[in-house]
N, C-alpha and C positions, 0 to 999 in steps of 0.2 A: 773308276777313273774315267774320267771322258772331258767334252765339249759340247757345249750346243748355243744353237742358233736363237734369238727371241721372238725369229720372223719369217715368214718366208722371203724369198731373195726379190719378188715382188713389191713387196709392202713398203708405202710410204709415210710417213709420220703425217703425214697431210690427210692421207686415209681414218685417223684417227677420230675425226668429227660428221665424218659423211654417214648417212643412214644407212647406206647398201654395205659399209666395210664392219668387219668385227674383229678383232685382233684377243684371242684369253693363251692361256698356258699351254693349249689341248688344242685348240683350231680354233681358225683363220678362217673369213669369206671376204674376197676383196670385187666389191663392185658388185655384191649378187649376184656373179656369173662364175668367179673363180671360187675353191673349197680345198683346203687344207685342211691336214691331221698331222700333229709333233709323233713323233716315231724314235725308233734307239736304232741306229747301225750297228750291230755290235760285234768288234772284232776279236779274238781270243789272244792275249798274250803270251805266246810261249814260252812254255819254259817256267809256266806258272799256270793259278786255276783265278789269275784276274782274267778279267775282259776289257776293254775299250769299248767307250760307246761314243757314236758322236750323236747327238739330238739332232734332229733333223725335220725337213719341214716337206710336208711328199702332196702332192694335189692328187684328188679325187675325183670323179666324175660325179655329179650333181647325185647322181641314183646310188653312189657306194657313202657319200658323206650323206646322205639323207640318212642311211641304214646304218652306219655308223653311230649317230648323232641318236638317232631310236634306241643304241642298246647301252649306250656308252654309261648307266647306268644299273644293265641288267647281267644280277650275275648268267654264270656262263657262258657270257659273249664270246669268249673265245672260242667257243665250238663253228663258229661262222668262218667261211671259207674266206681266205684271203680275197682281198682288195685289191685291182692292179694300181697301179698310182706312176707319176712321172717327178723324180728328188728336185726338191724346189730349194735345195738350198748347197751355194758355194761354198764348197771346203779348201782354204787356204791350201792346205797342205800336201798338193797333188799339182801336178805337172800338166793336167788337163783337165779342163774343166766339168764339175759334178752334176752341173745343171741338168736337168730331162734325162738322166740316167733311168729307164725303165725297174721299177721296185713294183713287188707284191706286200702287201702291208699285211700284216698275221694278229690280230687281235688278241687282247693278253684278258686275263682277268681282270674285274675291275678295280681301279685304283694301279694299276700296271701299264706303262704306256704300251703301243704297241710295237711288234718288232719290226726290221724294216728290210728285206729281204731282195737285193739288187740282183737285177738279172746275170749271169754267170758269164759277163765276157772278159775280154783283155783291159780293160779300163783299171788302172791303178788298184784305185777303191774297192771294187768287184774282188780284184784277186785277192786283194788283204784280209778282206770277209771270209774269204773261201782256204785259204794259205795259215791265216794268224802272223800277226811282228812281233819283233823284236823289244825287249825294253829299252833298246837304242831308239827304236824308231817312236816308242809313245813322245821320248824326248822329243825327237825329232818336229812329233805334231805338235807339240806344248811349245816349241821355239816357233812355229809358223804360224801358231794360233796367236799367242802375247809380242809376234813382230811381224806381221804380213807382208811388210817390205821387202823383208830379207829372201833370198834367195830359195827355190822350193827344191825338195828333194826330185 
């Protein structure tokens, strides 16, 4: 069960036709300066052996998406040390904003997205990774994901 995003929180549909932007399922380069990789946040449901994942869109430094993009078809890749990265993308469902949340990107086998691993502070999100919610609260995100109007937890 999850959510995800089809973009980074940068990307504009206008980006679509220029030569420097790329937009696939797996990463994003907008303007040949910025580099994106789709990731899994993935939170543990209590009280159960689901997960929560929200997809998510994490920018890289030019030298880690380089290295990435090198193995992204070689098995074993996940033997490669994490990635630091900065979450490129807003999650409705939090009281403060997810944008530049400092993440370590953990490279999975291939065919496996990778996993997305937020630095360990007070930020909402962070503790939920670190905690696990409730089946109240997946509700809770499934209500702020299908009505972003409405009122955040």
């Amino acid at each position: 069960m999850g959510c995800s995003s089809p973009a980074p929180a940068v990307w504009d549909p206008a980006f679509a036709d220029a030569e420097d932007c790329v937009l696939s399922s797996e990463q994003c380069v907008v303007k040949g300066e910025h580099y994106f990789v789709k990731g899994l946040i993935e939170i543990p449901v209590l009280g159960s052996d689901a997960v929560f994942s929200w997809g998510v869109w994490v920018s890289l430094s030019p030298a880690h998406f380089a290295r990435a993009a090198e193995l992204w078809e070689t098995p074993g890749r996940e033997t490669e040390p994490p990635y630091f990265g900065w979450l490129s993308t807003e999650l409705p469902a939090y009281p403060r904003s997810t944008l530049d949340l400092k993440t370590n990107v953990h490279t999975r086998p291939v065919g496996e997205r990778p996993f997305v691993e937020l630095e360990p502070t007070a930020h909402p999100l962070a503790v939920e990774q670190r905690t696990g919610i409730t089946l109240d609260r997946v509700r809770s995100i499934a209500e702020s994901v299908l009505h972003p109007g409405a009122p955040r937890d």
